[in-house]
N, CA and C atoms as an extended XYZ file, in Angstrom:
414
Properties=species:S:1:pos:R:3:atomname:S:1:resname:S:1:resid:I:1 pbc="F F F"
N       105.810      137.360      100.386 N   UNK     1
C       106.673      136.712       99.447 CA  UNK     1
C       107.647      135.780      100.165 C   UNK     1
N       108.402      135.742      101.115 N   UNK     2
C       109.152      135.501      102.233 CA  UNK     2
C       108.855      134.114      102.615 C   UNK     2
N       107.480      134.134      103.060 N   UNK     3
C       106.503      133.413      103.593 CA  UNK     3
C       106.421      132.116      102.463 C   UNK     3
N       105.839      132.696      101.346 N   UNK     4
C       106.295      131.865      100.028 CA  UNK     4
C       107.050      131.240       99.578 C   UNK     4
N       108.556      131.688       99.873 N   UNK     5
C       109.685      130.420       99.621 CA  UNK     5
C       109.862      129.544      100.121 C   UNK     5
N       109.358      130.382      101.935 N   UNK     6
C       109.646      129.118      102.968 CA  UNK     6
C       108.936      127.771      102.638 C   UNK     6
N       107.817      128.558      102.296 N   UNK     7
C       106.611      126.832      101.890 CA  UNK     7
C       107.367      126.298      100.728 C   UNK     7
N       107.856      126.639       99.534 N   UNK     8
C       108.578      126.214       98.797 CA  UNK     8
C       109.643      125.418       99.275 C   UNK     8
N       110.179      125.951       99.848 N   UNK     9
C       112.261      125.524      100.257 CA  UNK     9
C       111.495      124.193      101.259 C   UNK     9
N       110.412      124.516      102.218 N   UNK    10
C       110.077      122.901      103.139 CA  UNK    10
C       109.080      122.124      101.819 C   UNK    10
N       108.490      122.754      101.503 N   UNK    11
C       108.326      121.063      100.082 CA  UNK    11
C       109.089      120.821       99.401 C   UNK    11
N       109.941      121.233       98.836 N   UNK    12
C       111.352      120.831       98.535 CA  UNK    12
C       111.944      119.860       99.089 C   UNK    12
N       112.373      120.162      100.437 N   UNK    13
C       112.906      119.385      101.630 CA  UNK    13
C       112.329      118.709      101.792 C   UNK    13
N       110.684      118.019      102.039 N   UNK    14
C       110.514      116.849      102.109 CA  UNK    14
C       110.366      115.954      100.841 C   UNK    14
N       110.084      116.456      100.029 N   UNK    15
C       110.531      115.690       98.523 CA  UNK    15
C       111.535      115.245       98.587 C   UNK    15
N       113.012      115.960       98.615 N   UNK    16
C       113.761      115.412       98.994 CA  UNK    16
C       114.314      114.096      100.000 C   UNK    16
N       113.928      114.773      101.210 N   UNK    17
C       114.204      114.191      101.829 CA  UNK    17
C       113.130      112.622      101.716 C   UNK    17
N       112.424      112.513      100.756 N   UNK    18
C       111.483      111.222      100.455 CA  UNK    18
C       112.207      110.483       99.659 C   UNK    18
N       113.171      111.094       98.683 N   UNK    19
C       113.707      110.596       97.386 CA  UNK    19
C       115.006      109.905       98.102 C   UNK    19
N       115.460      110.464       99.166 N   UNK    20
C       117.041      110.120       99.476 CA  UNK    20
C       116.282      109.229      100.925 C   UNK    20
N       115.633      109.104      101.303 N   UNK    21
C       115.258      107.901      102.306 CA  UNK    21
C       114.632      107.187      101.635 C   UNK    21
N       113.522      107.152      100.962 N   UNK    22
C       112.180      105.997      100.367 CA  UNK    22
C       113.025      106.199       99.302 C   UNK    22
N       113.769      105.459       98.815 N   UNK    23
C       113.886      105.157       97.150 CA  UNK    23
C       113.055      104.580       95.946 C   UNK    23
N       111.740      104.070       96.793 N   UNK    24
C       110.517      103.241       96.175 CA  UNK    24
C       109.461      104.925       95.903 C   UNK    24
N       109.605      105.696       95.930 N   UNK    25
C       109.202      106.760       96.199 CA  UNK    25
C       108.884      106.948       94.785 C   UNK    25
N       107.191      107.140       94.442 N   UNK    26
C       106.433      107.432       92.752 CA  UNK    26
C       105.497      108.795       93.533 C   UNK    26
N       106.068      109.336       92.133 N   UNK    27
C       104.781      110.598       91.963 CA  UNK    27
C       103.682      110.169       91.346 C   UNK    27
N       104.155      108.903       89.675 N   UNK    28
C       103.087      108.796       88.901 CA  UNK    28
C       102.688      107.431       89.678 C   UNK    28
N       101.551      107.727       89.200 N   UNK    29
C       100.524      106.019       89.639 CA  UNK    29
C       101.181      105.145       88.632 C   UNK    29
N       100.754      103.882       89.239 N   UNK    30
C       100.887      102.657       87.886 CA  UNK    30
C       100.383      102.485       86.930 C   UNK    30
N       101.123      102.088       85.938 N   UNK    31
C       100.301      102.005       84.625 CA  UNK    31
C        99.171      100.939       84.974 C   UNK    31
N        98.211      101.036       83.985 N   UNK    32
C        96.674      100.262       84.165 CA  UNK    32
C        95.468      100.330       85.765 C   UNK    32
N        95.797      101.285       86.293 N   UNK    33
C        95.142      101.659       87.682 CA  UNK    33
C        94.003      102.667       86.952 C   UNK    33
N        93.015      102.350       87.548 N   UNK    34
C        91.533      103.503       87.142 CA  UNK    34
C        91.090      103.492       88.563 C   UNK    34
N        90.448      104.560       88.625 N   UNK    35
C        89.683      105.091       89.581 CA  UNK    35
C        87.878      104.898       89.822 C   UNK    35
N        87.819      103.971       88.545 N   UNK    36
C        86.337      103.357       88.854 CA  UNK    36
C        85.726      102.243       89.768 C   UNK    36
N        84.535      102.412       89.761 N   UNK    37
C        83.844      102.065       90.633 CA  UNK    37
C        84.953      102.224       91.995 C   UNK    37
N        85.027      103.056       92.697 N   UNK    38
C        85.361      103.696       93.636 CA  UNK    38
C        84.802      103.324       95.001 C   UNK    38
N        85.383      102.999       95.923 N   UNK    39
C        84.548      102.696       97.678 CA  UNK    39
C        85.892      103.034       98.568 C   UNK    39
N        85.826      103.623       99.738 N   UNK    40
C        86.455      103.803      101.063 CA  UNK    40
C        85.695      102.376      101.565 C   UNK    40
N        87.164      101.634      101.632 N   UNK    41
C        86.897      100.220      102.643 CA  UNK    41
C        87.288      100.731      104.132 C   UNK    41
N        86.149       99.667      104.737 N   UNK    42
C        86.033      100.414      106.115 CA  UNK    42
C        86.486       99.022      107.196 C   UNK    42
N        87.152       97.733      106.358 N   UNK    43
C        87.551       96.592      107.136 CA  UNK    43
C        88.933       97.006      106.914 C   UNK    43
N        89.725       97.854      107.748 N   UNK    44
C        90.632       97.702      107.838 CA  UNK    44
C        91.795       97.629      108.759 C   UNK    44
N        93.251       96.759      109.161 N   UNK    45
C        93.720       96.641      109.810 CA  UNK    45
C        94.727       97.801      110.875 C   UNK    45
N        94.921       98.043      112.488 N   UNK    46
C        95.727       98.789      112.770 CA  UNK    46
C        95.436      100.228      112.306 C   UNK    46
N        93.436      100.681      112.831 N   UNK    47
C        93.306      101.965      112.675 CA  UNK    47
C        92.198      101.867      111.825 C   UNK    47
N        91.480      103.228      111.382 N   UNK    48
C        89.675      103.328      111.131 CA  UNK    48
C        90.329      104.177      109.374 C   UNK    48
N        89.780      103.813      108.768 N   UNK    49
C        89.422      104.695      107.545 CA  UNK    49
C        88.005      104.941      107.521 C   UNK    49
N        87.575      106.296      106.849 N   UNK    50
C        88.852      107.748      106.759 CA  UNK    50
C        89.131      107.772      108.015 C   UNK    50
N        90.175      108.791      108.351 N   UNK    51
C        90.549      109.435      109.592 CA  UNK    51
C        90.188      110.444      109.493 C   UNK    51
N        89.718      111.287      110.746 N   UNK    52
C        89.696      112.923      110.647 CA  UNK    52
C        90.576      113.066      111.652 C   UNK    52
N        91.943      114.439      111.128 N   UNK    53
C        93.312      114.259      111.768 CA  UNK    53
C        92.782      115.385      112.760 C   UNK    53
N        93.258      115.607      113.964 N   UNK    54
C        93.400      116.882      114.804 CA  UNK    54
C        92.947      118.506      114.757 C   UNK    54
N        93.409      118.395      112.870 N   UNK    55
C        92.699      119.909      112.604 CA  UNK    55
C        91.628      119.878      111.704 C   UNK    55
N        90.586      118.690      111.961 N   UNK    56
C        89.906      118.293      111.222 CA  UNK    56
C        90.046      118.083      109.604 C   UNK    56
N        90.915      117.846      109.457 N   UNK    57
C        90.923      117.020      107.883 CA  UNK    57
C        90.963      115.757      107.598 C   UNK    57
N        90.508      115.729      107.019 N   UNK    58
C        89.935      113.909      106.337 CA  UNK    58
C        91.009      113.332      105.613 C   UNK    58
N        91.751      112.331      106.350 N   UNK    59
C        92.122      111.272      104.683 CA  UNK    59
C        91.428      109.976      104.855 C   UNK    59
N        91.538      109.659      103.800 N   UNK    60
C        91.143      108.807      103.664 CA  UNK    60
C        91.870      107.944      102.028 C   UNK    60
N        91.533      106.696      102.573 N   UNK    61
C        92.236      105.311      101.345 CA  UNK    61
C        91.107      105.012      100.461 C   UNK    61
N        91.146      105.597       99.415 N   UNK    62
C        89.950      105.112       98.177 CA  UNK    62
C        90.545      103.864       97.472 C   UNK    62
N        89.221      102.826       96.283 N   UNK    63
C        90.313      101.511       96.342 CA  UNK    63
C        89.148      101.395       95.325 C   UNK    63
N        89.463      100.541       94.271 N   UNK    64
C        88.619      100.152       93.382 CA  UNK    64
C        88.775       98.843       92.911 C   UNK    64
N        87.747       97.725       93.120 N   UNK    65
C        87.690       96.270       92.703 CA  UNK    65
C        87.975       96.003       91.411 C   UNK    65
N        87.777       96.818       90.939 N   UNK    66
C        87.805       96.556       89.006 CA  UNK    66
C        89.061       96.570       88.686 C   UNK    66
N        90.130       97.728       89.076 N   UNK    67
C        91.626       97.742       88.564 CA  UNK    67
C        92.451       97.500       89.507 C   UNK    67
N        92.124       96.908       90.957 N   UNK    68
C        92.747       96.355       92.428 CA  UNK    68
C        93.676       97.657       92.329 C   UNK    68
N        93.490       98.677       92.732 N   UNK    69
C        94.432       99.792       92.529 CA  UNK    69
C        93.292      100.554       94.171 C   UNK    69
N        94.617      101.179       94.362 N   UNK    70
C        93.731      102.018       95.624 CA  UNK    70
C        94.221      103.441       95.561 C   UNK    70
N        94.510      104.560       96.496 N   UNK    71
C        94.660      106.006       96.127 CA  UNK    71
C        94.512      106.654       97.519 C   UNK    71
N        95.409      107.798       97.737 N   UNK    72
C        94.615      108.805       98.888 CA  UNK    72
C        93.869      109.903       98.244 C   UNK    72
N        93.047      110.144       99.429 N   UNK    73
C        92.355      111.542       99.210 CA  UNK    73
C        92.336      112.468      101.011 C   UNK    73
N        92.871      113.594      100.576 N   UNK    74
C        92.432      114.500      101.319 CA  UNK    74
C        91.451      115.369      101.452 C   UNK    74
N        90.741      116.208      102.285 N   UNK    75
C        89.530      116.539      102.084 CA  UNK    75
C        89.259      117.633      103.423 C   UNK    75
N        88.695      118.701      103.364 N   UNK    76
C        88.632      119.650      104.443 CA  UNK    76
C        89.583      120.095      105.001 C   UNK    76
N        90.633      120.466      103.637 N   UNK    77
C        91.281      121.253      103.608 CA  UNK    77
C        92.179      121.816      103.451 C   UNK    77
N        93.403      122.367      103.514 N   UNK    78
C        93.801      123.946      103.333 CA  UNK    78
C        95.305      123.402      101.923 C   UNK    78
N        95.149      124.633      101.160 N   UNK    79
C        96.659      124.437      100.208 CA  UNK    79
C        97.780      124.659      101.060 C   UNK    79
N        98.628      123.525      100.897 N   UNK    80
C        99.742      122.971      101.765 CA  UNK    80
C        99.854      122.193      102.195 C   UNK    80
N        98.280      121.428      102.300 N   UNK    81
C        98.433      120.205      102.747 CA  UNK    81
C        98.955      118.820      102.150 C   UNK    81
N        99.528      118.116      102.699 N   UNK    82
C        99.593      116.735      101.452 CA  UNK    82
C        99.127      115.805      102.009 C   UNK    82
N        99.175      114.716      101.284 N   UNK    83
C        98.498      113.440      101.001 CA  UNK    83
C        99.103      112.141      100.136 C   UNK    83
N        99.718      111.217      100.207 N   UNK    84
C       100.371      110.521       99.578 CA  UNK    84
C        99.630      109.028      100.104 C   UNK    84
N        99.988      107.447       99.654 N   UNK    85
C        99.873      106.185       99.958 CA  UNK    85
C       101.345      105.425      100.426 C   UNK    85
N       100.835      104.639      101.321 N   UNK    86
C       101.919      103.908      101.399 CA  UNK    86
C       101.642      101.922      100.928 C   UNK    86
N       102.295      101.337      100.849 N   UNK    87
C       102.123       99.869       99.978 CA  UNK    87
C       103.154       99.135      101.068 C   UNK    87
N       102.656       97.621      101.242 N   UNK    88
C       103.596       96.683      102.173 CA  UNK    88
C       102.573       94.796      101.759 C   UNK    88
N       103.906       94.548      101.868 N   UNK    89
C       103.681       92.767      101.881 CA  UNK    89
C       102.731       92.483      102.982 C   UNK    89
N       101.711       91.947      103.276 N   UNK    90
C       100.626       92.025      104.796 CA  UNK    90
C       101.516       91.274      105.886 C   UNK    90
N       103.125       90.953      105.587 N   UNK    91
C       103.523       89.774      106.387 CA  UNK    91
C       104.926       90.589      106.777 C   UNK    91
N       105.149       91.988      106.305 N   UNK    92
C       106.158       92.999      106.204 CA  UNK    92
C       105.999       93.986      107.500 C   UNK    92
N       106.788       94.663      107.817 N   UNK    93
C       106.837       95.661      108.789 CA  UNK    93
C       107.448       97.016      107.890 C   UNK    93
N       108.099       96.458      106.494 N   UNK    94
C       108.591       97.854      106.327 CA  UNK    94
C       107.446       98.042      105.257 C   UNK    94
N       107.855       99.122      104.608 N   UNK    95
C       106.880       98.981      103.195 CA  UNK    95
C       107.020      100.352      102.056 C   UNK    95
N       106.731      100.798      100.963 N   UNK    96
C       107.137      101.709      100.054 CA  UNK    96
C       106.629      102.483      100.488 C   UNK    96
N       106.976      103.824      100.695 N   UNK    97
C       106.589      105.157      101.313 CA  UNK    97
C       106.328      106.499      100.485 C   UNK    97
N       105.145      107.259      100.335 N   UNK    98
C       105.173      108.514       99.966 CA  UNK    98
C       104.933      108.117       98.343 C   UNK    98
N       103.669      107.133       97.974 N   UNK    99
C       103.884      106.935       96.564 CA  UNK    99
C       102.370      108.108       96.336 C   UNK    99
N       102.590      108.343       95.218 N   UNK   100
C       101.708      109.857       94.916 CA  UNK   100
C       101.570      110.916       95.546 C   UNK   100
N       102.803      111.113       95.882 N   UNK   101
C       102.923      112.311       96.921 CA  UNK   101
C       102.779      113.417       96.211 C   UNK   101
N       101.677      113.987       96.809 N   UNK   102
C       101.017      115.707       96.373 CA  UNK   102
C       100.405      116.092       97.350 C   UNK   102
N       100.106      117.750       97.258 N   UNK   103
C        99.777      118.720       98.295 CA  UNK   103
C        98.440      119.234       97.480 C   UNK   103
N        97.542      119.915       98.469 N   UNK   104
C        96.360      120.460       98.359 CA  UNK   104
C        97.030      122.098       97.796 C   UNK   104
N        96.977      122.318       96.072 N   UNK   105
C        96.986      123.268       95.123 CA  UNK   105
C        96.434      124.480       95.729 C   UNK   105
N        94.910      124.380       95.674 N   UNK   106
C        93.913      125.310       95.285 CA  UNK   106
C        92.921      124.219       96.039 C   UNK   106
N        91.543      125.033       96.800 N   UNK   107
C        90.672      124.261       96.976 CA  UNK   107
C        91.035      123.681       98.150 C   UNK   107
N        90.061      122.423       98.958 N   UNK   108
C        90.392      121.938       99.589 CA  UNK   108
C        90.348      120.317       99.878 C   UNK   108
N        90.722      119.771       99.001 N   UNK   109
C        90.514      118.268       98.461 CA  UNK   109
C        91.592      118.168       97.666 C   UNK   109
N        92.185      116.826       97.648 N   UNK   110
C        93.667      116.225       96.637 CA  UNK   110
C        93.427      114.986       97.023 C   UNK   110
N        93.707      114.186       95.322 N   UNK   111
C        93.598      112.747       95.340 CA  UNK   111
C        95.334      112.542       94.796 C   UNK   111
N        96.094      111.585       95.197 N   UNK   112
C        96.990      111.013       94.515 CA  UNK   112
C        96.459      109.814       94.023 C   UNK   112
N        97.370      109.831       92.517 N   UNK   113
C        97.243      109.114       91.513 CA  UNK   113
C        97.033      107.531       92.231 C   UNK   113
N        96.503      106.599       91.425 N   UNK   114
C        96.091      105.137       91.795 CA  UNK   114
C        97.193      104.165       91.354 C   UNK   114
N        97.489      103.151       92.579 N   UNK   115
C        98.810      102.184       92.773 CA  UNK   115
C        98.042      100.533       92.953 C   UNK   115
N        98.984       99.990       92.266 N   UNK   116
C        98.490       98.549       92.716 CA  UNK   116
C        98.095       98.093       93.687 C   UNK   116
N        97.282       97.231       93.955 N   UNK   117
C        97.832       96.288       95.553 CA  UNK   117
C        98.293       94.943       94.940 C   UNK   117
N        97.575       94.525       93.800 N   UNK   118
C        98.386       93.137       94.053 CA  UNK   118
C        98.846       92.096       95.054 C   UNK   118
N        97.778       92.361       96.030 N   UNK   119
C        98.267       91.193       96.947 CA  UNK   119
C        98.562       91.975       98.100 C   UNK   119
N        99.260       93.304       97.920 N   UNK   120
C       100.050       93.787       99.328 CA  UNK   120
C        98.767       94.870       99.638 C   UNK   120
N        98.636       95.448      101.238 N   UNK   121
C        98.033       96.427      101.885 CA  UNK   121
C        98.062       97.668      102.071 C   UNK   121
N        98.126       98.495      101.163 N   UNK   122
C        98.152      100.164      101.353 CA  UNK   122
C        97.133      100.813      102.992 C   UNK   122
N        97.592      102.533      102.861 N   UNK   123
C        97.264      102.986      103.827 CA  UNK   123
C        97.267      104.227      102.838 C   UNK   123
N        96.755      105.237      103.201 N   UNK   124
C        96.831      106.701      102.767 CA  UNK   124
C        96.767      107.302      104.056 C   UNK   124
N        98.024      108.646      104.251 N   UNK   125
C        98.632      109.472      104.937 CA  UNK   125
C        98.675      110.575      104.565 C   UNK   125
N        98.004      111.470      105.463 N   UNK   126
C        97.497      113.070      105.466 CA  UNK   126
C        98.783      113.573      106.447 C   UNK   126
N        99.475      114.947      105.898 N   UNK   127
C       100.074      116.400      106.794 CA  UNK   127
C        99.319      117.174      106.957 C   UNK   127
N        98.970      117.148      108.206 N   UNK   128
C        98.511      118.983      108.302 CA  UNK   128
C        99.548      119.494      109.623 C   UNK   128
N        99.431      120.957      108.945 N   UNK   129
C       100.397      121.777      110.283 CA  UNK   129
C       101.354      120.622      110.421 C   UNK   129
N       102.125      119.863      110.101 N   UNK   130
C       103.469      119.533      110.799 CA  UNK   130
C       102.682      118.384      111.428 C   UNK   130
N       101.794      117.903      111.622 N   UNK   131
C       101.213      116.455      111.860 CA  UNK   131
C       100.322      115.506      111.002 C   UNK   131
N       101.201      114.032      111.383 N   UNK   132
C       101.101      113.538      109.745 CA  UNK   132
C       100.207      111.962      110.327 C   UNK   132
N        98.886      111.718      109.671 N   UNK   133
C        97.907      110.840      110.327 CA  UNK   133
C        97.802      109.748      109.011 C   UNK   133
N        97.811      108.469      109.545 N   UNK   134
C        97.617      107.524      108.231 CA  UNK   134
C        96.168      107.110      108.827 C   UNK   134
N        95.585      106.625      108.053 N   UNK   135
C        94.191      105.528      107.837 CA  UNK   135
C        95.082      103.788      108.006 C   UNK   135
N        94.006      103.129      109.001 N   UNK   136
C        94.622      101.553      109.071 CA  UNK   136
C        95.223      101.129      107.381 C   UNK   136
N        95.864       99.698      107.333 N   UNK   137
C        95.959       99.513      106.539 CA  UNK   137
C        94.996       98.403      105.606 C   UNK   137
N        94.896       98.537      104.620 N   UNK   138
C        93.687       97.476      103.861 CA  UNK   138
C        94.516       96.935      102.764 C   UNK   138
């Protein structure tokens, strides 16, 4: 039980601590984003999509031509893990952080909800154990 809050009280804390640093910071996706016709683009800048992180888990940046909307997914593994996107101008160094930020429930796979690009370059970013791996950006 013990064990249980702690995981509670540190997702807490980084929620937090996402909301009071990233102020651009969305749980929900954008309105008009679908998840169809679906592809992992593999031309992408500053790093390989998917990644497989250290303790072998997969993220990876899913992206769909039809609603220019893209998404993370995690994959192989464990509840606790999270998975969120990040969004930037291609001509930017900073950029919106931690948008669909969610953790692996049950199971071992989690998609966050689908975000624009509109022009700008997302990345999707996997935690495991306390180490946190992005996919280049596209």
């Amino acid at each position: 039980m013990e064990t249980q809050f702690r995981r509670m009280g540190y997702a807490l804390m980084v929620v937090t601590a996402a909301a009071v640093f990233c102020p651009a910071v969305s749980f929900a996706g954008d309105p008009g984003c679908s998840q169809e016709e679906a592809f992992t683009p593999f031309d992408t800048s500053d790093g390989d999509n998917p990644v497989t992180t250290q303790t072998g888990r997969v993220v990876e940046l899913r992206a769909s031509n039809r609603s220019h909307c893209a998404w993370g997914r995690i994959s192989s593994g464990t509840p606790g893990e999270e998975i969120w996107t990040d969004r930037r101008e291609p001509s930017s160094q900073s950029h919106e952080g931690f948008l669909g930020y969610t953790r692996i429930d049950s199971g071992s796979a989690k998609y966050t909800e689908a975000f624009k690009n509109d022009g700008r370059v997302m990345r999707a970013c996997g935690s495991s154990r306390g180490v946190i791996e992005c996919t280049g950006w596209f």
